[in-house]
The first five atom37 places (N, CA, C, CB, O) and aatype in JSON, in Angstrom:
{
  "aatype": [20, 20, 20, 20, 20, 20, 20, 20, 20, 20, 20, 20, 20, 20, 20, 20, 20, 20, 20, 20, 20, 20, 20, 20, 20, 20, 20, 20, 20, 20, 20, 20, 20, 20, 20, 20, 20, 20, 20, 20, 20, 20, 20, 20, 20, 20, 20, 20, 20, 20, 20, 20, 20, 20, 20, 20, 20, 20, 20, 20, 20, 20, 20, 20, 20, 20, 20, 20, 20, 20, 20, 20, 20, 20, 20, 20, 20, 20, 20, 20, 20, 20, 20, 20, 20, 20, 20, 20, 20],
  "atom_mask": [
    [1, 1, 1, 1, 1],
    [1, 1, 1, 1, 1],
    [1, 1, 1, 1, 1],
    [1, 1, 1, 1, 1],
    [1, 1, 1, 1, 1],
    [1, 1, 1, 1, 1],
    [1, 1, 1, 1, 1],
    [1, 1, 1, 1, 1],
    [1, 1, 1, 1, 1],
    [1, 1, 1, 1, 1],
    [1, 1, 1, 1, 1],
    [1, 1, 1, 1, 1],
    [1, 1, 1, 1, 1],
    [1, 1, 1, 1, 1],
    [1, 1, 1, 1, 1],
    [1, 1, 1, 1, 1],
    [1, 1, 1, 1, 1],
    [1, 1, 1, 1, 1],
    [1, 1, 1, 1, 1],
    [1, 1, 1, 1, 1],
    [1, 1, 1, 1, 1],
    [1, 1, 1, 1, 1],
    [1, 1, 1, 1, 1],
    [1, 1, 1, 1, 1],
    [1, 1, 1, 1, 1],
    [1, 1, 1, 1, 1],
    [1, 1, 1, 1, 1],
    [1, 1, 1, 1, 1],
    [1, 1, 1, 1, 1],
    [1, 1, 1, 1, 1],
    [1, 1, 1, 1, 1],
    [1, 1, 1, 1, 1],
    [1, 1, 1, 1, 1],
    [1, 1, 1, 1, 1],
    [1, 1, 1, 1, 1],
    [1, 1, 1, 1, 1],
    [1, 1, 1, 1, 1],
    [1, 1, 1, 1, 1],
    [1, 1, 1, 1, 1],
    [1, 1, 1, 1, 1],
    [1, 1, 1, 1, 1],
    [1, 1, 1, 1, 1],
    [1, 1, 1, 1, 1],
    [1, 1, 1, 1, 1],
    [1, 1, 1, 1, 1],
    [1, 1, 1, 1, 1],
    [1, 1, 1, 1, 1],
    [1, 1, 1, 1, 1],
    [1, 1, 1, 1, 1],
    [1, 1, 1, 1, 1],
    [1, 1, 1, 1, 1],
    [1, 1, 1, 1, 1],
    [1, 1, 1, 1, 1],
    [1, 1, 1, 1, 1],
    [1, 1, 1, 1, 1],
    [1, 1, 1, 1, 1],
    [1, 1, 1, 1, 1],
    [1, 1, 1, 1, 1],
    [1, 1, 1, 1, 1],
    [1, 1, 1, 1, 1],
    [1, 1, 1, 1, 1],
    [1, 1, 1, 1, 1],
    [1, 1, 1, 1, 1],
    [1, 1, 1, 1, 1],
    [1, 1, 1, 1, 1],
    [1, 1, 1, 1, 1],
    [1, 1, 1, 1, 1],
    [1, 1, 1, 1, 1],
    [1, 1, 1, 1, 1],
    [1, 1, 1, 1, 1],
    [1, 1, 1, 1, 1],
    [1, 1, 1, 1, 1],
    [1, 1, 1, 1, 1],
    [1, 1, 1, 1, 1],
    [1, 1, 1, 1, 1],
    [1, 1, 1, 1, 1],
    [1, 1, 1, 1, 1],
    [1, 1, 1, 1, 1],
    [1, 1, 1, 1, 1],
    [1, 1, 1, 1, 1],
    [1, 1, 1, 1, 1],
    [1, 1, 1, 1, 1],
    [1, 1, 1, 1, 1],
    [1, 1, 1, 1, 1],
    [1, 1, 1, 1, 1],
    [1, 1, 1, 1, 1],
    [1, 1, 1, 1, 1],
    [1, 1, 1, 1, 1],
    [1, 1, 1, 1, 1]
  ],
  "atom_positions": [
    [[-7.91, -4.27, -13.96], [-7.71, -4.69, -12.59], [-8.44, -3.69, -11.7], [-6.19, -4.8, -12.23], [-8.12, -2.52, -11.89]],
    [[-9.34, -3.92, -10.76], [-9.94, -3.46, -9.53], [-9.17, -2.76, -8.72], [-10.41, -4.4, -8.82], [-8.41, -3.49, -8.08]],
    [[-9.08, -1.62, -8.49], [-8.42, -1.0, -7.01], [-9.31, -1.87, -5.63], [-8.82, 1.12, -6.9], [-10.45, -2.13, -5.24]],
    [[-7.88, -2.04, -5.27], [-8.92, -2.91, -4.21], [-8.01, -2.55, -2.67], [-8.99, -5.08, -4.69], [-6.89, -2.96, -2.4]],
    [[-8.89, -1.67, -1.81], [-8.61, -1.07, -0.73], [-7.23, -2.05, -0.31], [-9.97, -1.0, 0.29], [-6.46, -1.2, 0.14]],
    [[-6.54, -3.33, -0.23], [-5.89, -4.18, 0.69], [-4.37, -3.18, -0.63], [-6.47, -6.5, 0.79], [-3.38, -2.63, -0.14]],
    [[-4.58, -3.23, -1.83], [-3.72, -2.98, -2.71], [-3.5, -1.7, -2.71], [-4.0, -3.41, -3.83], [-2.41, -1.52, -3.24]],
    [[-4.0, -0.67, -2.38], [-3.86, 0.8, -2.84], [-3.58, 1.78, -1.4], [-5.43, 1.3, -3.72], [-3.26, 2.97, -1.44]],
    [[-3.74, 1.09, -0.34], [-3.84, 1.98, 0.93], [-2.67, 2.95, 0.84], [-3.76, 1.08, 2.36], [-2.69, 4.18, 0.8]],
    [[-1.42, 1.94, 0.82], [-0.57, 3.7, 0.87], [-0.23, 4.29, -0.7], [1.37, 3.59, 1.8], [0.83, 4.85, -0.98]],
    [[-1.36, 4.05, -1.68], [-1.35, 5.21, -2.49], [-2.1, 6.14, -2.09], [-1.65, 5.02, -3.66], [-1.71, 7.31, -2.04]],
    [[-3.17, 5.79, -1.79], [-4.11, 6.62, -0.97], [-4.14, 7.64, -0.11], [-4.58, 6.08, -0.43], [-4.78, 8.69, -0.12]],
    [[-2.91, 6.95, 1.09], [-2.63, 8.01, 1.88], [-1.37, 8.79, 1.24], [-2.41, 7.51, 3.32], [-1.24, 9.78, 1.97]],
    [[-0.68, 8.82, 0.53], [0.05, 9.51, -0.56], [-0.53, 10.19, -0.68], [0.41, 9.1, -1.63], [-0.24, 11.3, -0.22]],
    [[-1.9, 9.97, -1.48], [-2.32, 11.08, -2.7], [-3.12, 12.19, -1.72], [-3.54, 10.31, -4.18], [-3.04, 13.41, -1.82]],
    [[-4.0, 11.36, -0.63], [-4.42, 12.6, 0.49], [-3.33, 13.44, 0.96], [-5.05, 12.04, 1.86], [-3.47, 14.65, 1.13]],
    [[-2.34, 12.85, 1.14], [-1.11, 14.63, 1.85], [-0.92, 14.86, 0.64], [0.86, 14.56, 2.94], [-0.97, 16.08, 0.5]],
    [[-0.66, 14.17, -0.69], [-0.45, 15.62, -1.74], [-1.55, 16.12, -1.95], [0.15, 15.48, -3.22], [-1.44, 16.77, -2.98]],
    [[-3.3, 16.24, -1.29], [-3.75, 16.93, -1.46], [-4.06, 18.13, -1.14], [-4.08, 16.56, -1.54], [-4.65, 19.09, -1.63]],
    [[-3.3, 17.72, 0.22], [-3.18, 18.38, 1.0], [-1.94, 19.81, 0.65], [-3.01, 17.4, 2.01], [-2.0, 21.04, 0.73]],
    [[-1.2, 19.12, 0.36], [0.17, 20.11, -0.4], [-0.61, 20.98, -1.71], [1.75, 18.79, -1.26], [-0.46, 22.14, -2.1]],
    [[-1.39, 20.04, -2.13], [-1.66, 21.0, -3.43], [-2.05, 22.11, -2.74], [-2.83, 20.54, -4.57], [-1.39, 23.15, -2.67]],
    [[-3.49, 21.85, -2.06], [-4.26, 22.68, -1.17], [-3.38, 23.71, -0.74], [-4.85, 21.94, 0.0], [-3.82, 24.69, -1.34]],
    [[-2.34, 24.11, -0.03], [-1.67, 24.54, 0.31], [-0.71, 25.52, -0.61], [-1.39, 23.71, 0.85], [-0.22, 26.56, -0.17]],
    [[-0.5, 24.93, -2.18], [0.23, 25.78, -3.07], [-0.27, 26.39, -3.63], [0.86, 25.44, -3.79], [0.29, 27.36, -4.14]],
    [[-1.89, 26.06, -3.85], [-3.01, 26.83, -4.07], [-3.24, 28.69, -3.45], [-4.02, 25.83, -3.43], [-3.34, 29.85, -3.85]],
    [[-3.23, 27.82, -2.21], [-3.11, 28.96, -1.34], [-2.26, 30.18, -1.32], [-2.89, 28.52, -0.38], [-2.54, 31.34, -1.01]],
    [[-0.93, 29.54, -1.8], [0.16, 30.36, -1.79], [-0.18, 31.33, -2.75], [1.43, 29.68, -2.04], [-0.18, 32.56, -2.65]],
    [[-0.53, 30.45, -3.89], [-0.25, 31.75, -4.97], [-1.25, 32.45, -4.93], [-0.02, 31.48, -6.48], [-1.19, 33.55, -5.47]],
    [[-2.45, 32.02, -4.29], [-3.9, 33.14, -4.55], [-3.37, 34.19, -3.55], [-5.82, 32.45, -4.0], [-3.74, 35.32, -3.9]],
    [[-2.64, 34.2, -2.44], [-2.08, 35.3, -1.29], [-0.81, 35.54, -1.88], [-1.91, 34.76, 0.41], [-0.03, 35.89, -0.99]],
    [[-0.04, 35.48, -3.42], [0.93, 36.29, -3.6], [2.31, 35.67, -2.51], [0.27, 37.85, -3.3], [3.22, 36.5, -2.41]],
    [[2.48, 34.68, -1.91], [3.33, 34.28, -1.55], [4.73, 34.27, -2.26], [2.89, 33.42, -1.28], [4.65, 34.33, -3.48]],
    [[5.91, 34.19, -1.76], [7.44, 34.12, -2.37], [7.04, 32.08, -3.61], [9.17, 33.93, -0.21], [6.58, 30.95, -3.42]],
    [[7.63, 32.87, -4.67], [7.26, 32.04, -5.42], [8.41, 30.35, -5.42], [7.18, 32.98, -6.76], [8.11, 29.3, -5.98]],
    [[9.85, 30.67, -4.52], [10.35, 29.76, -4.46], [9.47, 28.7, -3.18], [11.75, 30.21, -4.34], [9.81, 27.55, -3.42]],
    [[8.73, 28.73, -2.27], [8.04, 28.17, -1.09], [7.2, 27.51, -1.82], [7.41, 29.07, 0.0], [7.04, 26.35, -1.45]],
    [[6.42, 27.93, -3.03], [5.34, 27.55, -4.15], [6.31, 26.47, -4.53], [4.82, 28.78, -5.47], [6.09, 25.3, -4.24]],
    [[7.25, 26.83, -5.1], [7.49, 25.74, -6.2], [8.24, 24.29, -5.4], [8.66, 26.5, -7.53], [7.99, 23.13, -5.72]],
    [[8.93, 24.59, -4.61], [8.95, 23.41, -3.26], [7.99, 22.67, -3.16], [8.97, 23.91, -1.88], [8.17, 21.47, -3.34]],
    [[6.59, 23.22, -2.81], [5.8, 22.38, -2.4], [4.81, 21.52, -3.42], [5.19, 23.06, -1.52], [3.99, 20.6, -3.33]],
    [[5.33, 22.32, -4.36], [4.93, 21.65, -6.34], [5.62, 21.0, -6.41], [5.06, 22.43, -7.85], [5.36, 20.04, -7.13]],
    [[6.97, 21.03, -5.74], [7.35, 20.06, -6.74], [7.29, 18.37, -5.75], [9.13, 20.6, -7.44], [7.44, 17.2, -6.1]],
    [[6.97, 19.16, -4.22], [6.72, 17.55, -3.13], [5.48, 17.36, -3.53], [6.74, 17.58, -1.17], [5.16, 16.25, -3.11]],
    [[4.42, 17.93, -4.24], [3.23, 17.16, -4.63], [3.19, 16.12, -5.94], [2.23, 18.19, -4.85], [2.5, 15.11, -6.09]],
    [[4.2, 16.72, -6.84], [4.67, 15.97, -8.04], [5.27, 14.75, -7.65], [5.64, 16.72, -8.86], [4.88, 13.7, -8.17]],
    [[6.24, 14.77, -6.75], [6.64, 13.49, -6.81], [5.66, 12.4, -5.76], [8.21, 13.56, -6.42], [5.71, 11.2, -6.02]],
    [[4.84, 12.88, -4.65], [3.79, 12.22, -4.09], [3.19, 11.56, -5.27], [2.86, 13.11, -3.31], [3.23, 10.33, -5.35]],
    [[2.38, 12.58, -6.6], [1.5, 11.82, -6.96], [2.37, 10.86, -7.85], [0.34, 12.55, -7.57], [1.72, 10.22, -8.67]],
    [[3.22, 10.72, -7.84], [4.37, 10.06, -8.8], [4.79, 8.48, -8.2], [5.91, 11.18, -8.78], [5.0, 7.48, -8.88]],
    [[4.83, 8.59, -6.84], [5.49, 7.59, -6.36], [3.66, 6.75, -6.07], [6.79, 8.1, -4.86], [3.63, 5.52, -5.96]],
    [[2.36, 7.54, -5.98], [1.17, 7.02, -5.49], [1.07, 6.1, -7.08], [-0.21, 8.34, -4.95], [0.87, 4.88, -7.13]],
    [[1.2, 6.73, -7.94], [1.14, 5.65, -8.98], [2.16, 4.81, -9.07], [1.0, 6.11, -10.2], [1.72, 4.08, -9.96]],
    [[3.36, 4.31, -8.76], [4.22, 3.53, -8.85], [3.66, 2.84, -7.75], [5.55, 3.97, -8.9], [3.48, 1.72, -8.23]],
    [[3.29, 2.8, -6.62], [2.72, 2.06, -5.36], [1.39, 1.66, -6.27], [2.44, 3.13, -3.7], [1.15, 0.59, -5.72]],
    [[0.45, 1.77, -7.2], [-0.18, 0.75, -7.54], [0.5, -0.43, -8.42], [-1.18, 1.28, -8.08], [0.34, -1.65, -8.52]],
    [[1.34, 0.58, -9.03], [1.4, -0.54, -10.2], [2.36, -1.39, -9.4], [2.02, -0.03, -11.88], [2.84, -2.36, -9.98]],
    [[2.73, -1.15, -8.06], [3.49, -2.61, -7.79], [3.2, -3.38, -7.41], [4.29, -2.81, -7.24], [3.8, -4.45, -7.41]],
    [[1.72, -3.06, -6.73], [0.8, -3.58, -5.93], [0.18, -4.51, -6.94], [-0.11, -2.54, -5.25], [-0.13, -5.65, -6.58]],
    [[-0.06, -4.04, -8.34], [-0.91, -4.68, -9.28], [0.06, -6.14, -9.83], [-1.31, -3.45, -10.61], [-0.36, -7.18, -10.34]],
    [[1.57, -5.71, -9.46], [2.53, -6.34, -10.25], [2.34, -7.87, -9.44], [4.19, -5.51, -10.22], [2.32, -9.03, -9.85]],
    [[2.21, -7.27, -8.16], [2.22, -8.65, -7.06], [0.86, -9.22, -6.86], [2.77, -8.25, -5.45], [0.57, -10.26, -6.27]],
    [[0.08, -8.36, -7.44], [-1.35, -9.0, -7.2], [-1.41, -10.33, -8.45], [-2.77, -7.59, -7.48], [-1.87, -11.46, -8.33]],
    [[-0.73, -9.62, -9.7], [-1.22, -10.61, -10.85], [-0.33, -11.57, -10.64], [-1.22, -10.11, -12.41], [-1.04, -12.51, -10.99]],
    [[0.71, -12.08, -10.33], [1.87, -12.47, -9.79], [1.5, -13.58, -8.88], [2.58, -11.37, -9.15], [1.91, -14.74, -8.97]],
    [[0.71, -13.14, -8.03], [0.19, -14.01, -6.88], [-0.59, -15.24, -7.48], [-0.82, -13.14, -5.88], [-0.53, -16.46, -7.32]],
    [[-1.52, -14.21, -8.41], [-2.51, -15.18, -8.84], [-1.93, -15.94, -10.12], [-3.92, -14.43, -9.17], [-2.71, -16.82, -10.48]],
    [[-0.87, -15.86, -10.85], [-0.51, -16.63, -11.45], [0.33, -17.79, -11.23], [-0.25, -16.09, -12.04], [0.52, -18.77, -11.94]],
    [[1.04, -17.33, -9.52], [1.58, -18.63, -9.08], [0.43, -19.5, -8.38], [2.83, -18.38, -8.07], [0.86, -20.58, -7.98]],
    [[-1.06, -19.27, -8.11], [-1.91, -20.11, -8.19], [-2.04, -21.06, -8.89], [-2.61, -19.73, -8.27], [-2.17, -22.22, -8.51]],
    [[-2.02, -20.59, -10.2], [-2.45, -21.62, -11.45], [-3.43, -21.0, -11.92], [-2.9, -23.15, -11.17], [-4.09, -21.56, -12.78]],
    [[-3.95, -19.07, -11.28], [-5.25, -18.63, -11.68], [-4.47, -17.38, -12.81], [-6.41, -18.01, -10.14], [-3.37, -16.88, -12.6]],
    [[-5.17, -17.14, -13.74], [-5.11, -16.31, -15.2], [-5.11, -15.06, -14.47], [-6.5, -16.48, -16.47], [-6.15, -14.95, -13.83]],
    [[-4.18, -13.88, -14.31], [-4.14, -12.67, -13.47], [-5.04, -11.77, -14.43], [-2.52, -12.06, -13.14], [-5.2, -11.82, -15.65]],
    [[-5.56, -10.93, -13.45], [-6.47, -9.57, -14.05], [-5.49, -8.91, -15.39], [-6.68, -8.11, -12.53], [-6.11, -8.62, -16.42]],
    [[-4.39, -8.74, -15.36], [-3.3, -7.76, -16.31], [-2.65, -8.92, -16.64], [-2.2, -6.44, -15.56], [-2.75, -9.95, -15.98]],
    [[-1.78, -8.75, -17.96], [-0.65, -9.4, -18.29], [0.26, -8.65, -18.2], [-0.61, -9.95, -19.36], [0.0, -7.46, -18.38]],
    [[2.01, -9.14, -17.81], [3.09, -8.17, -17.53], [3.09, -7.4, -18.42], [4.34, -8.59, -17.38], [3.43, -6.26, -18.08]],
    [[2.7, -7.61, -20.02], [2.92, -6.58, -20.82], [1.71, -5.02, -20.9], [3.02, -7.41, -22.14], [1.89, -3.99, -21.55]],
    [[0.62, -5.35, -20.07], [-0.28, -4.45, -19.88], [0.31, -3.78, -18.55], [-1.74, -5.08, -19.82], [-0.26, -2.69, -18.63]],
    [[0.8, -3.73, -17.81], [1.39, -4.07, -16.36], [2.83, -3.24, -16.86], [1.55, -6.09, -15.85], [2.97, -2.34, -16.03]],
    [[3.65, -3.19, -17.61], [4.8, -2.96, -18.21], [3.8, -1.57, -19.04], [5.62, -4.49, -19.16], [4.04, -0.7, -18.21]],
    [[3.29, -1.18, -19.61], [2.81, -0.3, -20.4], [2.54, 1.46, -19.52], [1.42, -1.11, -20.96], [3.01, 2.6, -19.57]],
    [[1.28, 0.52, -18.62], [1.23, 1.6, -17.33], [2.5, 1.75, -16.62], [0.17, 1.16, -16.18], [2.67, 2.8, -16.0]],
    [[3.21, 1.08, -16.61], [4.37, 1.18, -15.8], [4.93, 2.6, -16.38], [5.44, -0.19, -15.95], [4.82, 3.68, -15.79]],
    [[5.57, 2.39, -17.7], [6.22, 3.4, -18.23], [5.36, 4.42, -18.69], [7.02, 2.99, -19.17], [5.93, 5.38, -19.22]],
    [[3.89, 4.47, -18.62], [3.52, 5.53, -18.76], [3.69, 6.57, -17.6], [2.41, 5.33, -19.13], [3.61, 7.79, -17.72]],
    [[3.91, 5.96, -16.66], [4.53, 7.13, -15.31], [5.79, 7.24, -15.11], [4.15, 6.82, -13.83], [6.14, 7.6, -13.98]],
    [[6.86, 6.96, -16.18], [7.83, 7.25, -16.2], [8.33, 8.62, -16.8], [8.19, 6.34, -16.58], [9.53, 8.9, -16.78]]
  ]
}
Protein backbone atom coordinates (compact mmCIF):
# COMPACT_ATOMS: atom_id res chain seq x y z
CA UNK A 1 0.00 0.00 0.00
CA UNK A 2 1.20 3.66 -1.01
CA UNK A 3 1.64 6.30 1.75
CA UNK A 4 -0.49 8.63 0.43
CA UNK A 5 -0.23 12.29 1.88
CA UNK A 6 -4.55 12.37 2.50
CA UNK A 7 -3.68 8.95 4.79
CA UNK A 8 -0.53 9.71 6.76
CA UNK A 9 -0.75 13.56 7.62
CA UNK A 10 -1.02 13.20 11.30
CA UNK A 11 1.61 10.51 11.30
CA UNK A 12 3.70 12.85 9.86
CA UNK A 13 3.19 15.56 12.01
CA UNK A 14 3.75 13.02 14.94
CA UNK A 15 6.88 11.83 13.73
CA UNK A 16 8.22 15.65 12.99
CA UNK A 17 7.72 16.71 16.94
CA UNK A 18 9.28 13.37 17.84
CA UNK A 19 11.93 14.63 15.83
CA UNK A 20 12.06 17.17 17.24
CA UNK A 21 12.15 15.53 20.91
CA UNK A 22 14.72 13.23 19.72
CA UNK A 23 16.72 16.31 18.60
CA UNK A 24 16.44 17.58 21.86
CA UNK A 25 17.48 14.25 23.95
CA UNK A 26 20.29 14.22 21.78
CA UNK A 27 21.22 17.32 23.02
CA UNK A 28 20.80 16.52 26.49
CA UNK A 29 23.09 13.89 26.75
CA UNK A 30 25.96 15.37 24.50
CA UNK A 31 25.77 18.57 27.38
CA UNK A 32 25.72 15.97 30.31
CA UNK A 33 22.25 16.96 31.31
CA UNK A 34 20.26 15.29 34.58
CA UNK A 35 19.60 11.95 33.13
CA UNK A 36 15.89 11.70 34.49
CA UNK A 37 14.78 15.04 31.87
CA UNK A 38 16.60 12.55 29.12
CA UNK A 39 14.67 9.74 29.80
CA UNK A 40 11.16 11.71 29.89
CA UNK A 41 11.69 12.95 26.74
CA UNK A 42 12.74 9.22 25.41
CA UNK A 43 10.35 7.98 26.51
CA UNK A 44 7.56 10.98 24.80
CA UNK A 45 9.50 10.20 21.60
CA UNK A 46 8.84 6.38 21.96
CA UNK A 47 5.46 6.58 22.29
CA UNK A 48 5.08 9.48 19.37
CA UNK A 49 6.81 7.14 17.09
CA UNK A 50 4.48 4.39 18.40
CA UNK A 51 1.18 5.92 18.10
CA UNK A 52 2.67 7.53 14.23
CA UNK A 53 2.65 3.90 13.27
CA UNK A 54 -0.67 2.90 14.66
CA UNK A 55 -2.14 6.21 12.79
CA UNK A 56 -1.04 4.45 9.55
CA UNK A 57 -2.08 1.30 10.00
CA UNK A 58 -5.55 2.69 10.73
CA UNK A 59 -5.50 4.80 8.05
CA UNK A 60 -4.49 1.72 5.84
CA UNK A 61 -7.30 -0.30 7.73
CA UNK A 62 -9.96 2.28 6.37
CA UNK A 63 -8.36 2.82 3.20
CA UNK A 64 -8.61 -1.04 2.22
CA UNK A 65 -12.02 -1.10 3.82
CA UNK A 66 -13.27 1.68 1.72
CA UNK A 67 -12.23 0.11 -1.27
CA UNK A 68 -13.63 -3.12 -0.54
CA UNK A 69 -17.02 -1.76 0.22
CA UNK A 70 -16.69 -0.51 -3.45
CA UNK A 71 -16.64 -3.83 -4.91
CA UNK A 72 -12.73 -2.78 -5.60
CA UNK A 73 -9.87 -5.65 -4.39
CA UNK A 74 -7.97 -3.39 -1.48
CA UNK A 75 -4.12 -2.74 -1.74
CA UNK A 76 -3.61 -5.15 1.78
CA UNK A 77 -5.68 -7.96 2.97
CA UNK A 78 -6.84 -7.75 6.81
CA UNK A 79 -4.48 -10.49 7.37
CA UNK A 80 -1.42 -8.44 5.93
CA UNK A 81 -3.04 -5.36 7.72
CA UNK A 82 -3.34 -7.59 11.07
CA UNK A 83 0.49 -8.65 10.77
CA UNK A 84 1.90 -4.97 10.67
CA UNK A 85 -0.53 -4.27 13.13
CA UNK A 86 1.05 -6.46 15.76
CA UNK A 87 4.30 -5.93 14.66
CA UNK A 88 4.02 -2.49 16.58
CA UNK A 89 2.69 -4.01 19.34
Amino acid sequence: MKLRPEMTSDALARLKRARGQLNAVIEMMENGEDCRAALTQLAAVSKAIDRAGFKIIASGMRHCGTARDRGEQPEMTEEELEKLFLALA
